[in-house]
C-alpha atoms as one frame of an Amber mdcrd trajectory, in Angstrom:
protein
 -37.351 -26.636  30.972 -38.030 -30.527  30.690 -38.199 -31.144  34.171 -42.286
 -31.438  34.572 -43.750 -35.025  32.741 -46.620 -32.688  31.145 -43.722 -30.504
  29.136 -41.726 -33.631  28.566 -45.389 -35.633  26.993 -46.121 -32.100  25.116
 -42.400 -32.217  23.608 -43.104 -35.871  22.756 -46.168 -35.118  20.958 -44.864
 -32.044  18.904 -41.736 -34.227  17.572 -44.369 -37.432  16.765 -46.624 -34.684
  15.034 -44.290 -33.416  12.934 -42.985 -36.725  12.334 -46.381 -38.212  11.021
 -46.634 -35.132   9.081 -43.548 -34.889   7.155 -43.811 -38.708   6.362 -47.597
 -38.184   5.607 -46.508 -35.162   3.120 -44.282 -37.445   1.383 -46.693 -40.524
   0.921 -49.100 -37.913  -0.275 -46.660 -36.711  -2.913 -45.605 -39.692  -4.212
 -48.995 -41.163  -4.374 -49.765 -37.879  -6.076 -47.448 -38.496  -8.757 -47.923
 -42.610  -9.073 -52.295 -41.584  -9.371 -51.182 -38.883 -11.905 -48.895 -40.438
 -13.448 -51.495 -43.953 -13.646 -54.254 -40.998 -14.872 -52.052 -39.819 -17.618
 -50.949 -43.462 -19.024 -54.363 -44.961 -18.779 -55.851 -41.905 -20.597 -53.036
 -41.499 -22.872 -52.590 -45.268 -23.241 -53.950 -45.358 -27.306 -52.061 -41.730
 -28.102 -49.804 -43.080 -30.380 -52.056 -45.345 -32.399 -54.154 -42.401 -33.010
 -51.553 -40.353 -33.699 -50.760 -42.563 -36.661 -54.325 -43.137 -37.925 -54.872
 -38.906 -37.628 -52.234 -37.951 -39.197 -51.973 -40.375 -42.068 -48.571 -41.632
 -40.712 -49.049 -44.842 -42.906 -49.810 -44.963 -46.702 -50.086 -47.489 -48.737
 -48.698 -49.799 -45.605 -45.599 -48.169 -45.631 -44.447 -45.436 -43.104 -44.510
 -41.831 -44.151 -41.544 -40.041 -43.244 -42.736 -36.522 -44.793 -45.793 -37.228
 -42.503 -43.816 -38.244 -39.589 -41.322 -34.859 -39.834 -45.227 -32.748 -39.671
 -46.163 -34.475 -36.728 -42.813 -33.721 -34.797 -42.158 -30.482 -35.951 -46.220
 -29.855 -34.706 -46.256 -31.640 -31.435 -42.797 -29.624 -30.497 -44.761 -26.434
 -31.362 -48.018 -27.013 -30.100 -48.177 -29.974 -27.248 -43.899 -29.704 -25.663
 -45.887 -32.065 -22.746 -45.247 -35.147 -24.816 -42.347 -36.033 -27.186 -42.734
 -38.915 -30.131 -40.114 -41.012 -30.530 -39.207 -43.257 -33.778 -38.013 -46.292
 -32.998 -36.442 -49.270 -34.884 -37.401 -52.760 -33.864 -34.115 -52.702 -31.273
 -35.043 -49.659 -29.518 -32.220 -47.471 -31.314 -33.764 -44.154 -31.595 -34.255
 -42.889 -35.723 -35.845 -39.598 -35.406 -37.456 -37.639 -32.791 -39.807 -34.288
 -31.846 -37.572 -32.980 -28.827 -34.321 -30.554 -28.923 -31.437 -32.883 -30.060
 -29.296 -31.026 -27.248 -31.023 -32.952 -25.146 -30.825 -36.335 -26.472 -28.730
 -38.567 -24.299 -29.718 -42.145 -25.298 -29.360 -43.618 -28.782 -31.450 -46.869
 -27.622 -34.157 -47.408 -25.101 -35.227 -50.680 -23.666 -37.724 -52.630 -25.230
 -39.260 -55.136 -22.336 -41.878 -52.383 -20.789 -42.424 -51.732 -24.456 -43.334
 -55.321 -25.165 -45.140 -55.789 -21.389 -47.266 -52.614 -22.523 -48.087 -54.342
 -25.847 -49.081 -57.228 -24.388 -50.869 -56.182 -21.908 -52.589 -52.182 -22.218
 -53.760 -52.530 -18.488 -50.546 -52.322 -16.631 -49.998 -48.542 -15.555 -48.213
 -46.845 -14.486 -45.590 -48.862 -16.437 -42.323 -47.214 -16.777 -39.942 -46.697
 -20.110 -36.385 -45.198 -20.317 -36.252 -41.756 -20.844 -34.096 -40.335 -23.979
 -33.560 -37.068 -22.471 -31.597 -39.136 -19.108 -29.684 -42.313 -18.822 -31.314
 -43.269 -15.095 -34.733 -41.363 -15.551 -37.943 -43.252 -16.446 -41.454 -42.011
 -17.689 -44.551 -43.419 -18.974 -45.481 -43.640 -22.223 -47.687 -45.021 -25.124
 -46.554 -47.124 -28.057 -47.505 -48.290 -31.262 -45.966 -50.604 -33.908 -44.894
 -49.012 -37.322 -46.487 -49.235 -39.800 -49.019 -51.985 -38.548 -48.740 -54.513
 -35.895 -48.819 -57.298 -38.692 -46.028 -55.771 -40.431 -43.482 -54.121 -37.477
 -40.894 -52.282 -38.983 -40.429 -50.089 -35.449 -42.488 -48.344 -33.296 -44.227
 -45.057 -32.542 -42.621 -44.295 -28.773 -44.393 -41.286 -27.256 -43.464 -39.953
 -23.691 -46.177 -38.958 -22.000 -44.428 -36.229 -19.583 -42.015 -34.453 -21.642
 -38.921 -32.651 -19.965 -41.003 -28.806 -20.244 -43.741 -30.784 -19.023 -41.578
 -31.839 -15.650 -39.780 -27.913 -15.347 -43.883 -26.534 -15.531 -44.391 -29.256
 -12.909 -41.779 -29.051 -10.672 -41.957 -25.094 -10.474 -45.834 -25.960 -10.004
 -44.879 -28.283  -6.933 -42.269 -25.801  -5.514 -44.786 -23.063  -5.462 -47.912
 -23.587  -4.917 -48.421 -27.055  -3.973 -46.091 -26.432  -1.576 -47.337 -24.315
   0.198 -50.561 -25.229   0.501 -48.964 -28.426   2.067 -46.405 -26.693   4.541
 -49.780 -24.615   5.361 -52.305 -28.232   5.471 -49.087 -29.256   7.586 -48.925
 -26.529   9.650 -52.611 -26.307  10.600 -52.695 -29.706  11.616 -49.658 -29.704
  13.995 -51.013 -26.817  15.716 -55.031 -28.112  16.185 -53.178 -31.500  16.949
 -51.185 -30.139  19.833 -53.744 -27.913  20.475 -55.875 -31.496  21.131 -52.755
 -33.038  22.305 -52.089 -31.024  25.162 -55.568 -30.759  26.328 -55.932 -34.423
  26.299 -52.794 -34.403  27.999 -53.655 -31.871  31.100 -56.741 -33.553  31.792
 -54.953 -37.090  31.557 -52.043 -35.402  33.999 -54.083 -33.857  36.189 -54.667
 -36.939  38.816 -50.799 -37.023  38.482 -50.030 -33.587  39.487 -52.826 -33.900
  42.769 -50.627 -36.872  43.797 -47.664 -35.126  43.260 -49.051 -32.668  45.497
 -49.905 -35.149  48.110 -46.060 -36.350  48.235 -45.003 -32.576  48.599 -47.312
 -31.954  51.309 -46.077 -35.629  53.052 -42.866 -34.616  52.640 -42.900 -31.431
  53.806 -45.222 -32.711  56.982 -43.901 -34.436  60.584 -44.558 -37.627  58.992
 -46.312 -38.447  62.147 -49.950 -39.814  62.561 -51.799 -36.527  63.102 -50.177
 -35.349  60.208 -52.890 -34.291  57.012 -50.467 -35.541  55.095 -49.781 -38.972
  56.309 -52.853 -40.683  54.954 -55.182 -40.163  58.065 -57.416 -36.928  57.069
 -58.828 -35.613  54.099 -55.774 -35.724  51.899 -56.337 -38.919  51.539 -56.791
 -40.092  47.710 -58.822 -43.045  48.825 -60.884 -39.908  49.719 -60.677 -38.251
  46.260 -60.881 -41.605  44.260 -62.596 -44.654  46.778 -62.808 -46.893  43.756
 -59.675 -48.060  41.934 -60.023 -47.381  38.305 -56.056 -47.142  36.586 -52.880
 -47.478  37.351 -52.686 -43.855  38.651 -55.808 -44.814  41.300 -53.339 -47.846
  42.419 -50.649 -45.813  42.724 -52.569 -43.351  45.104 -54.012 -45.977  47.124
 -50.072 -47.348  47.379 -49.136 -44.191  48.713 -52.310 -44.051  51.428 -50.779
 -47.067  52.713 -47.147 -46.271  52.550 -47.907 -43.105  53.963 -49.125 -44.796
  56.728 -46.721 -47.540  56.882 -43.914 -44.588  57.386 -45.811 -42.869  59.702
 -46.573 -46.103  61.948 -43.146 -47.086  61.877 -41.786 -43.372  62.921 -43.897
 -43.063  65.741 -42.793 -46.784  66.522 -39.390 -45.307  65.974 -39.819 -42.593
  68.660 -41.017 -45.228  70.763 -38.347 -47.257  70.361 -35.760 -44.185  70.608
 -37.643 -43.359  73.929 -37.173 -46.957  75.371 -33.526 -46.986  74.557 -33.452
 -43.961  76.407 -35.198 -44.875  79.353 -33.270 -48.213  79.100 -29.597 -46.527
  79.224 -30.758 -44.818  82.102 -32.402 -47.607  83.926 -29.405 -49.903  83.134
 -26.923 -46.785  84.267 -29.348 -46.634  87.307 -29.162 -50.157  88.127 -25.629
 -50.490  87.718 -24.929 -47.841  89.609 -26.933 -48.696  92.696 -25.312 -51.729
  93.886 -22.103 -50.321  92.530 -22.353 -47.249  94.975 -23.182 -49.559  97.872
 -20.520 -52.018  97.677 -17.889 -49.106  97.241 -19.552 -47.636 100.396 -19.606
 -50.154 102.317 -15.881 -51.359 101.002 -14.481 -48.039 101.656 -16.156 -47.587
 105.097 -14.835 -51.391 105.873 -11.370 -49.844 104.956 -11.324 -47.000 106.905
 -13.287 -47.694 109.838 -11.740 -51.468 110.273  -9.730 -50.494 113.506 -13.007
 -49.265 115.075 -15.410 -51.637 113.973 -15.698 -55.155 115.654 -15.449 -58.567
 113.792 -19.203 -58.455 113.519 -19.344 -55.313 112.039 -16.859 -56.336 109.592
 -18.501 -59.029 108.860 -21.921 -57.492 107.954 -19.943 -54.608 106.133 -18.679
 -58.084 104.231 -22.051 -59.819 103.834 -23.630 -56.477 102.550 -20.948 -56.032
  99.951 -21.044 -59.214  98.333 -25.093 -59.442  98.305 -24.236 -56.579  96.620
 -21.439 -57.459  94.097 -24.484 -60.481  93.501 -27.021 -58.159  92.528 -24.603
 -56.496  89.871 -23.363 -60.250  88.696 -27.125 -61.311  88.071 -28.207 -57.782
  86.454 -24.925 -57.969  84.431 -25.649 -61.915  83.378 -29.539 -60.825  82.452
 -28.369 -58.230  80.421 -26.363 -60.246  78.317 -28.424 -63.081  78.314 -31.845
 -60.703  76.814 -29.213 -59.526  74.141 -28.625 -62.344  73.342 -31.867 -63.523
  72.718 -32.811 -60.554  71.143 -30.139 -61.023  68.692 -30.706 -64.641  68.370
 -27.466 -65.427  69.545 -28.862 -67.863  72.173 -30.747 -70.200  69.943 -33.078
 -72.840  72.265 -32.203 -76.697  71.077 -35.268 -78.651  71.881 -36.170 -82.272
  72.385 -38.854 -84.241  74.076 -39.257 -84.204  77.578 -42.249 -84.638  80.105
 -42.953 -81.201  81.231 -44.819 -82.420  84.785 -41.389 -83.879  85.830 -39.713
 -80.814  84.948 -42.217 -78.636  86.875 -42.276 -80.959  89.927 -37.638 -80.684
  90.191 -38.199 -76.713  90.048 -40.819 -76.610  92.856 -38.798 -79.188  94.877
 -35.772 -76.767  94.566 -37.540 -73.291  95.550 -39.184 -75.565  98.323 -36.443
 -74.403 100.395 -36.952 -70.536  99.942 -40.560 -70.412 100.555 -40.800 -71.786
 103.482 -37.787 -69.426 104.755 -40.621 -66.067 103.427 -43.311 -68.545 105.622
 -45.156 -69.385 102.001 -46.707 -72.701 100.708 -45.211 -74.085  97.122 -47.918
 -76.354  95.961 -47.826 -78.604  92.976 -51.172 -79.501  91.650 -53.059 -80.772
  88.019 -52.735 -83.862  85.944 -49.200 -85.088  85.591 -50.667 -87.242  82.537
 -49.439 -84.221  79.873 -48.725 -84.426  76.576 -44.796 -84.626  75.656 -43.129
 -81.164  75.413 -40.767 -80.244  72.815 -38.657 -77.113  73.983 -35.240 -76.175
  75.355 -35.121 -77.864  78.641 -32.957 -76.096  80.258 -34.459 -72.301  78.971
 -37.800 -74.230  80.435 -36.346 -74.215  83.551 -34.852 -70.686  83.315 -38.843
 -69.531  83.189 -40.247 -71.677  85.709 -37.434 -70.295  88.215 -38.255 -67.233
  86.919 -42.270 -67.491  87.863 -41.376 -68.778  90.844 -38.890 -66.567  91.717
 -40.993 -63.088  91.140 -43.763 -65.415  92.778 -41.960 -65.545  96.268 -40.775
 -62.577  96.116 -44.230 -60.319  96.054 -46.016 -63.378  98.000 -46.849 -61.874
 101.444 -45.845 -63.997 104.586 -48.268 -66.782 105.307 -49.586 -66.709 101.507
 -49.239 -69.366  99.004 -48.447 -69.866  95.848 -50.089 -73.002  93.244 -47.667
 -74.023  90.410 -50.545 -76.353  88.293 -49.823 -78.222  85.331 -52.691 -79.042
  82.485 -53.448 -78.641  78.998 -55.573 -76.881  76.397 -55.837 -77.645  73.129
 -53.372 -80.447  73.218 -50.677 -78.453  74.646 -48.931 -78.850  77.786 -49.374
 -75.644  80.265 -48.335 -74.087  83.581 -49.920 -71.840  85.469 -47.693 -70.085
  88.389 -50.094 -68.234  90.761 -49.379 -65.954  93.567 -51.400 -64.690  96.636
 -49.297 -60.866  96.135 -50.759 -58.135  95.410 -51.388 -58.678  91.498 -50.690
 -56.381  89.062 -51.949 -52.849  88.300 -54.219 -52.604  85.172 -51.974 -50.126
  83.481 -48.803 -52.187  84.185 -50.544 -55.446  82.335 -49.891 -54.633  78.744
 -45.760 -53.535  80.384 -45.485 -56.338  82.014 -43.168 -58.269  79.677 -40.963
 -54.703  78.741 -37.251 -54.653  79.780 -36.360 -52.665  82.790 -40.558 -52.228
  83.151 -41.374 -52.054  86.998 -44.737 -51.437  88.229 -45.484 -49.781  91.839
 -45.401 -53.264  93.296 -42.152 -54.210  92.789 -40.824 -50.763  93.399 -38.148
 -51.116  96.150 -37.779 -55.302  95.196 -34.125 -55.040  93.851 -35.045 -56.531
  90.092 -33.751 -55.272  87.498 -37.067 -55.713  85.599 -35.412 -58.015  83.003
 -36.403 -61.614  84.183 -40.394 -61.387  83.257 -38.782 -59.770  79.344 -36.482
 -62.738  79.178 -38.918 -65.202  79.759 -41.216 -64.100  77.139 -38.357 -63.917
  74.375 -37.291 -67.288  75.136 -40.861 -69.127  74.792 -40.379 -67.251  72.016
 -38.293 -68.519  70.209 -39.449 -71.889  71.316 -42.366 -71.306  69.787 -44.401
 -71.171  72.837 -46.555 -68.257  75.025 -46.681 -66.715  78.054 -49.332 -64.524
  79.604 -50.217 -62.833  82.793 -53.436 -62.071  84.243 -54.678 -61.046  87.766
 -56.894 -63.555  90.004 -60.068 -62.908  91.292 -58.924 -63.924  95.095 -56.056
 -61.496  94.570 -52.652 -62.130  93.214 -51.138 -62.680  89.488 -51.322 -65.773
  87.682 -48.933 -66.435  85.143 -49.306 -69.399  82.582 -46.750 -71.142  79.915
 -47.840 -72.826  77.517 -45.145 -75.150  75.512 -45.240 -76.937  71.877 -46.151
 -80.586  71.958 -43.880 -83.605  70.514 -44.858 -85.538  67.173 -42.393 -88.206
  66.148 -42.236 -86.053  63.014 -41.411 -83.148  64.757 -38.212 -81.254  62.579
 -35.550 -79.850  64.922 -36.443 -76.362  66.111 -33.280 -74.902  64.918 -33.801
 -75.563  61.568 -37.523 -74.535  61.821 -36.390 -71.124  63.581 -33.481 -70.183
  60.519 -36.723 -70.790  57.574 -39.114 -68.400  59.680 -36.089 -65.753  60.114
């Protein structure tokens, strides 16, 4: 039943309603009876000194008891909403108009007396009540028989005890009821307000609301309506933020399409991991299956096959057991890096000397595929700050996938320079470049292109380069020449003598 914010807000407002108006009945009550009560003292406030001058209560400057037994005996018959009160100069009580049945004080206090005397414009003041030992009323009061000559005074109270019965009975009937009805109009045109205000004010809530259903119950994918991208959008519905319900439909637009960015990157990533168990599975397998071969053939063919046979059987199985070493040390080297594992430790070092030991020791292997390793550019570089020996690991890299898609009698230019300040190398190949739509793969695990179908990599040396410059705060990019070929380049962070250790600098961006 209170499950929806609108019923929850309309509960809410019926229980503050009829809280205002129960409190506001009972300020309106008692200011009802302080006013009247104020009304009836301040119009009342000179009853008793008349009473005294009309009825000839004094004669001859003395008080007239006779006179004084009239008046009570009268007032009882005629006027029960007052009661006169004969008092001594103490307060003790000598004679009275009301029922003596009734009397339960002997003495009344005489400071509001003597306030009231002194001062006529203080009402509503308050005097003890004969008729009740805690009960107060207001009254009027005069001194007997003359203010020069006290002898006691002339206590009348205003609001007798019939006077409170025909009062009471009044309030319990008809006043009442015209206040539980004043009460009960207003509650009901209140809520009646209330809850309109309310809809309108919920409205932009419950269209939201609807939104999240309709996301939820969606693909959460990109094409969905519901994922931010069409007309459901409430940057649609409301362009301009207004309130905090406008900023918390623009929030959803973009986490909306936060979650469905980061699902489709998640199928993405779930289809790589596929395609990279089977790839690694594959690649395991392959030179798994031909050393076996060739071990089991060597095994049961080795009384029939000459010592050059054997040999070969011998050289092909441990190219092969090779192949599965360097696969299996890639692997765990890329996670590694992935996981951070491996963390590069750099220092200073000049880059062109570096660059010059690598292409002395692949020197050696082009020249066996009839290729020309050149070193070219301006040794004069700026001081690198990097991992040496992960350097290396790319350059051999380069070099490496260089030779190997080279064509005999092609060459390949290793030049060093700078841009910007920062030390680079560019390793460029006379191969057959790079298809267009295996540039942007280039750098993806296990990611082979038609040209190096058939080359026996594993794919993983061109991913591991990239994740270690990296780390080492460097870049690498790829790009095909206009002659023909790929050109790769490196570029490396440059030494200041203020330079913090990497490591540290790595563990604050993480």
């Amino acid at each position: 039943m209170l499950k929806t914010l609108y019923t929850r807000l309309a509960l809410g407002l019926f229980l503050l309603l009829l809280a205002v108006g129960l409190l506001y009945t009972f300020i309106s009550l008692y200011s009802l009876r302080e006013y009247s009560a104020s009304v009836n003292q301040a119009l009342h406030q000179d009853l008793a000194q008349n009473l005294v001058s009309d009825r000839n209560l004094v004669r001859d400057g003395e008080l007239d008891r006779s006179a004084m037994e009239e008046l009570f005996a009268l007032y009882m018959a005629i006027n029960p909403s007052i009661e006169i009160y004969l008092l001594d100069l103490d307060g003790t009580i000598l004679s009275y108009s009301a029922d003596p049945a009734k009397i339960k004080r002997n003495q009344v206090s005489l400071a509001p007396i003597s306030r009231l005397m002194d001062d006529m414009s203080l009402y509503p003041l308050l005097g003890d009540d004969p008729r009740s030992h805690d009960r107060q009323k207001v009254f009027s009061v005069t001194p007997v028989p003359s203010a020069n000559k006290p002898e006691g005074y002339l206590y009348v109270v205003l609001r007798g005890e019939e006077y409170d019965a025909a009062e009471t009975m009044a309030r319990g009937g008809k006043i009442l009821a015209m206040s539980a009805w004043a009460l009960l109009v207003s509650l009901v045109v209140a809520m009646v307000a209330g809850l309109t205000i309310f809809h309108l004010l919920t409205r932009r809530l419950r269209s939201l609301t609807r939104l999240v259903a309709e996301f939820e119950n969606s693909n959460m994918n990109q094409n969905s309506p519901s994922a931010g991208l069409n007309t459901t959008r409430w940057r649609d519905k409301r362009p301009v933020v207004r309130d905090e319900i406008d900023y918390l439909g623009a929030s959803f637009d973009d986490m909306a399409n936060r979650i469905a960015y980061q699902i489709e990157q998640l199928k993405e990533k779930d289809a790589q991991r596929r395609r990279l168990v089977a790839q690694v599975s594959h690649d395991l397998r392959t030179p798994l299956a031909s050393m076996q071969g060739y071990i089991e053939s060597l095994k049961l063919r080795r009384d029939r096959l000459s010592p050059q046979e054997q040999d070969r059987f011998l050289d092909i199985a441990l190219k092969e057991g090779r192949n599965l070493s360097r696969l299996v040390d890639e692997l765990f080297e890329l996670a590694a890096l992935e996981a951070r594992e491996k963390q590069p430790v750099p220092e200073p070092f000049p880059l062109a000397e570096l660059v010059h030991d690598v292409v002395q020791k692949h020197g050696q292997a082009a020249q066996e595929s009839q290729l020309t390793l050149s070193l070219s550019g301006d040794p004069a570089l700026p001081t690198a700050y990097a991992d040496l020996a992960m350097t290396e690991r790319v350059l051999d890299n380069l070099i490496s996938n260089a030779i190997t898609y080279s064509p005999p009698g092609g060459r390949i230019d290793v030049v060093v320079g700078q841009t910007g300040g920062k030390p680079e190398v560019y390793v460029q190949d006379s191969g057959p470049g790079i298809a267009e739509q295996d540039l942007p793969h280039i750098f993806d695990p296990f990611y082979r292109g038609e040209a190096s179908s058939g080359s026996g990599h594993a794919g993983l040396g061109l991913a591991i380069a990239r994740r270690i410059m990296t780390l080492q705060g460097g870049d690498i990019r790829v790009e095909n020449r206009a002659p023909g070929g790929a050109s790769f380049c490196i570029r490396l962070p440059v030494y200041t003598p203020t330079e913090p250790t990497f490591k540290k600098r790595n563990n604050l961006e993480s």
